[in-house]
N, C-alpha and C positions, 0 to 999 in steps of 0.2 A: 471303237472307232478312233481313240487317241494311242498316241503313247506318253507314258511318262515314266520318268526313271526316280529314286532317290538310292543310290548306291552306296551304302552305309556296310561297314565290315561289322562282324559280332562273332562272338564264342554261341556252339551248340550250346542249348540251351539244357536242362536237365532236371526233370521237375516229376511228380507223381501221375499229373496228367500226361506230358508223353508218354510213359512208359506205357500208358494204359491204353494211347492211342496206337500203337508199335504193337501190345501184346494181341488187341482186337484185330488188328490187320492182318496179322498171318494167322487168325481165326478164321476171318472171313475169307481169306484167298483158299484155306482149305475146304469149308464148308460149304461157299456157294454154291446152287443149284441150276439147272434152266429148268422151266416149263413152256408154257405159250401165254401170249399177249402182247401187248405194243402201249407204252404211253403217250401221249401226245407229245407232236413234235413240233419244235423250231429249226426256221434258216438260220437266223439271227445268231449263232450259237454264242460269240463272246459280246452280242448286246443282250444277253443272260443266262452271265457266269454262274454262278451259282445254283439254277436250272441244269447247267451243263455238269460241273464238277462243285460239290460244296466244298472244296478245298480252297475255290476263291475268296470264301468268306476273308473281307479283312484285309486283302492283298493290295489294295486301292490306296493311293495316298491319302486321299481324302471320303469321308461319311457319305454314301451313298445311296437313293431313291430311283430303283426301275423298275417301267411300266411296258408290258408288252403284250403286243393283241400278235392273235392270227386266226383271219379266215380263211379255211379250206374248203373248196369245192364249192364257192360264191355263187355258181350258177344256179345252184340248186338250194337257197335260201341259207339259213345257218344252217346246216349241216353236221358242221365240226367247227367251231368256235372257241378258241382260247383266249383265257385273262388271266396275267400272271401281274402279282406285284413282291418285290423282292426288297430288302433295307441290309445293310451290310456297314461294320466301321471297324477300324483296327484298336484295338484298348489296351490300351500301355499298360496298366496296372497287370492283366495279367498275359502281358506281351504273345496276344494273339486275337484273332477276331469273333466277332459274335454277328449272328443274321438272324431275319427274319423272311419268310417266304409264303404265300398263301397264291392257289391256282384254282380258277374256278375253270370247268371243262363241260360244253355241251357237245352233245354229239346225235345226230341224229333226227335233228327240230325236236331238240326238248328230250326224247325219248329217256336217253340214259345221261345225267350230269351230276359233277363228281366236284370236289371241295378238297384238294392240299393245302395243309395248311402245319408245316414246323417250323423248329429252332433250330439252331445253327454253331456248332460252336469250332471253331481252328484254330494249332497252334504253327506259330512260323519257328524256323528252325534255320541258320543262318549257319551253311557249314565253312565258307571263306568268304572274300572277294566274291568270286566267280561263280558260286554256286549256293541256294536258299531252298528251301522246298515247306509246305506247308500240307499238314492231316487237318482231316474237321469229319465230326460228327454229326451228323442229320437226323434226326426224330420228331415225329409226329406224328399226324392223323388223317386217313381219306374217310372223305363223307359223302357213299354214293346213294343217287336218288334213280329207282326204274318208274318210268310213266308206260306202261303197255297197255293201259286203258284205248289210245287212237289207234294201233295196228289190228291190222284186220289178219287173220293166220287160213289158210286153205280149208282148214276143219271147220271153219265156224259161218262157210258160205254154204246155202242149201242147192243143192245140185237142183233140183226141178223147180224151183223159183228164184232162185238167187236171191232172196232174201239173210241176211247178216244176223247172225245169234248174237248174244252178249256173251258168251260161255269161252275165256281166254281157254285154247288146248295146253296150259301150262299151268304146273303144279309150283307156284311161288310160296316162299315163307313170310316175307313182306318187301316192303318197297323202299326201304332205305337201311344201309349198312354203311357203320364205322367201326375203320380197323385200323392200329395203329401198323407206323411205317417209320422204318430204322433205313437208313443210308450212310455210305463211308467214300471218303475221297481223298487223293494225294494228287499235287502238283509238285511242280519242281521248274528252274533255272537254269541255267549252266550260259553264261554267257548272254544271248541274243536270242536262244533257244530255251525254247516252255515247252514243257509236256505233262500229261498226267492221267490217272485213274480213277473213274468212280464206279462205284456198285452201289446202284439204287435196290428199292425193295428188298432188304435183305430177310425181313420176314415173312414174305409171300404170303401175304393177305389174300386171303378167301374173301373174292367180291360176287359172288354169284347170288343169287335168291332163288334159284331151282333147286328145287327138293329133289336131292340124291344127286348135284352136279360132285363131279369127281375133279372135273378140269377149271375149274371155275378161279384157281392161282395166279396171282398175277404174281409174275416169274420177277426174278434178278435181271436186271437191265446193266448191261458191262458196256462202260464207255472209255475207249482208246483213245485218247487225241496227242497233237502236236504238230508244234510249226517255231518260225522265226522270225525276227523281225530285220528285212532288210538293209543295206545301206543306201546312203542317198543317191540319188541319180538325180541327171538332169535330162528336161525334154525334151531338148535342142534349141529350137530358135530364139524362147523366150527366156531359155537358161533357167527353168523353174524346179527348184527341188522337188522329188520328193521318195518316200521306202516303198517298197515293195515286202509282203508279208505273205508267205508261203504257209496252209496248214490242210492239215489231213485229220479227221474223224470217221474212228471206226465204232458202232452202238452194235451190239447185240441181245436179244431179248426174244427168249424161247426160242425157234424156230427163225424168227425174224432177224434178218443178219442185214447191214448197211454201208457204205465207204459211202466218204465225201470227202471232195479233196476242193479246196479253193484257194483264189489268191487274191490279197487285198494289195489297193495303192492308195495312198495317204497323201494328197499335197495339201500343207497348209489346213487349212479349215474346213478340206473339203473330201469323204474319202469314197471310192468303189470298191465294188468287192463282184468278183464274179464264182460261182461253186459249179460243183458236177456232181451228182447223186445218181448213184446205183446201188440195186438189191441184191448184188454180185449175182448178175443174171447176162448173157448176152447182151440182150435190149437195155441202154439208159434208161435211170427210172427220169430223170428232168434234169434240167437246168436252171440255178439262183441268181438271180442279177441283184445288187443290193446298192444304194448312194445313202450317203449319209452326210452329218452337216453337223459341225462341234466349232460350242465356245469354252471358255476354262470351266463356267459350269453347268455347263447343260451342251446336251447332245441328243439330236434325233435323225434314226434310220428307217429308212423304207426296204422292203423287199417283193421279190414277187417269183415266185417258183412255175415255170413255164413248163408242163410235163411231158415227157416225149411217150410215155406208155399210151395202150390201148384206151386210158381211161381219160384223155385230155379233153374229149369230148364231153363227157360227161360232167368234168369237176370243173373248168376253165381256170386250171392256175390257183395260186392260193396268195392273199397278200398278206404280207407282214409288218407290222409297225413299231417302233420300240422307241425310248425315250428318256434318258436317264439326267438326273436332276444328282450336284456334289453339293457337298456344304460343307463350312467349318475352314480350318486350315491345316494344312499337310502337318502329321506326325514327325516331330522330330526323335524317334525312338531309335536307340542302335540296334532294335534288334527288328524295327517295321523294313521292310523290301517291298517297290510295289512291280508287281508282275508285265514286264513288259507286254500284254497281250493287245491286239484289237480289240475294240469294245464293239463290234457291229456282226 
C-alpha cells in the first residue's frame, strides 16, 4: 500500500549460501512437475508478500507484522475461511532476510482445515545502482485435519425409508496428516520495475486419507508476477499528487491456470486499487476493488472480489482484510534494498 525507497549501491555479494541458492534453482526450474489442486487464494497479493513470493523475505526497510483474513463465499457461512500471519526483517549480519509464516485454512464449515506453518530464509544481491534481486528459501510443514463424520454421501440413505446409516462409503486411513513443504522464490528490480518467481510445493505432498488415492498431490504452484511503480501525477483542480502502479500476476497449479492484471493509485495516506481476474476462459472469472489507509507504521486494507461467473449467486463475493504493523528503524546496510512494491 506504501512506497519506500533506500537506494544504497553494493558489490554482488558471494558467499557459500548463494551459490547453494543459484545451484537449487536451476534444479528446481528442471525438475518441477504439475498435477491438480489449488491453494488458497488472496486479492490482496503485495498486502502478503511473502504468501506471494518468499523472496520478499527482508525486502522492507523496516521489521514487519502481517495479518490477513479472507472470507469466501460469505453467503453460505465460513465456507472457505483464511488466516495468515506472517513476520519478516532484513539482518545485517548475514546480509539477507529471515521470516516467519503460519496459515490456518477452513474450507467447507469445518470439513477439511489445513495449518502452514514455515521458515524463511533470503539473500539480497545488489548488482548496480539500478538493478538488486533477492532468492529465499521456504520450508516447513502442512497440518491437514478431515471431519466427514457430518456429510451425508447417496450410499448411506435407505432408498424405501430414507432413513441415514452411520457407514461413511469411504475407505480412509485417518483424519489427520502432516507433510513437510519446500518452496523457492526470486524477485528482482531494475529501476521502477519489480518482477519475480515462486514455486510453491516443490515436494508435492500426499494430502489424501483415501486408501488407494493416486491423485491425492498437491501439485507445484508457479507464480509469474510484475508491475511498476508510476510517476507522479496531478488530479487537476486540487493539483493533488499522486503514482499510479501498474501489475500483472500469472499462478498456475495443476490444471488450474490464472491472469490478474491490476492497477493501484497511491495519494498520500490513502490508496485504491482495482483488479481483473480470469481463468483464461472467455467469461471473466470477477472483479477486485481494494482502499487502503497507511501511516509510517501501520497500514490497513480492505478488499472485496465481486464475481462475474455463474457462481455469484451462490458465493456473494469474498471479503478481504489485511493489516500490517513496522517496527524498529530502517537498515542502514549497503547491501539492504527495499523493494519498491505496493503493499495492498
Amino acid at each position: 500500500m506504501s512506497y519506500s525507497s533506500q537506494n544504497r549501491s553494493a558489490d554482488l555479494k558471494d558467499s557459500g549460501c548463494s551459490g547453494l541458492l543459484l545451484s537449487f534453482f536451476l534444479i528446481i526450474m528442471i525438475s518441477s512437475i504439475q498435477l491438480k489442486g489449488q491453494d488458497p487464494e488472496f486479492s490482496q497479493f503485495y498486502a502478503n508478500p511473502l504468501y506471494l513470493n518468499p523472496a520478499f523475505t527482508g525486502t522492507n526497510a523496516l521489521p514487519r507484522v502481517i495479518l490477513n483474513y479472507r472470507n469466501q463465499y460469505p453467503k453460505q457461512g465460513n465456507t472457505y475461511v483464511t488466516y495468515d500471519l506472517t513476520y519478516d526483517k532484513f539482518v545485517t549480519s548475514t546480509e539477507g532476510g529471515i521470516g516467519f509464516q503460519t496459515m490456518y485454512d477452513v474450507q467447507l464449515n469445518g470439513v477439511i482445515s489445513s495449518l502452514y506453518t514455515s521458515f524463511l530464509y533470503a539473500e539480497h544481491f545488489t548488482v548496480s545502482d539500478r538493478f538488486f534481486f533477492s532468492m529465499a528459501l521456504q520450508a516447513g510443514f502442512i497440518y491437514k485435519q478431515f471431519n466427514i463424520s457430518g456429510l451425508i454421501f447417496p450410499g448411506m440413505i435407505d432408498q424405501g425409508t430414507g432413513t441415514i446409516s452411520g457407514n461413511t462409503p469411504l475407505m480412509t486411513e485417518n483424519g489427520e496428516k502432516l507433510m513437510p513443504d519446500i518452496s523457492f522464490g526470486i524477485v528482482g528490480q531494475m529501476d521502477d520495475a519489480y518482477f519475480g518467481l515462486a514455486l510453491h510445493h516443490l515436494t508435492t505432498p500426499d494430502q489424501s486419507v483415501i486408501t488407494g488415492d493416486q491423485l491425492g498431490k498437491l501439485p507445484v504452484k508457479i507464480t509469474i508476477h510484475a508491475g511498476a511503480k508510476g510517476h507522479d501525477f496531478h488530479r487537476g483542480l486540487l493539483s493533488r499528487e499522486f503514482t499510479l502502479s501498474p501489475n500483472l500476476v500469472y499462478q498456475q497449479q495443476g490444471s488450474f491456470k490464472q491472469i490478474n492484471a491490476g492497477l493501484y493509485m497511491k495519494e498520500d495516506w490513502l490508496t485504491f486499487g482495482l483488479w481483473y481476474r480470469n481463468n483464461l476462459s472467455i467469461r471473466p472469472n470477477s472483479f477486485v476493488v481494494m482502499a487502503g489507509y497507511q501511516t509510517e507504521k501501520f497500514q490497513f486494507g480492505y478488499s472485496f472480489d465481486y464475481s462475474l461467473s455463474n457462481i455469484s449467486v451462490y458465493s456473494y463475493g469474498s471479503h478481504e482484510l489485511s493489516m500490517i504493523f513496522y517496527f524498529g528503524e530502517a537498515h542502514r546496510s549497503r547491501f539492504h534494498r527495499t523493494m519498491e512494491i505496493p503493499q495492498m
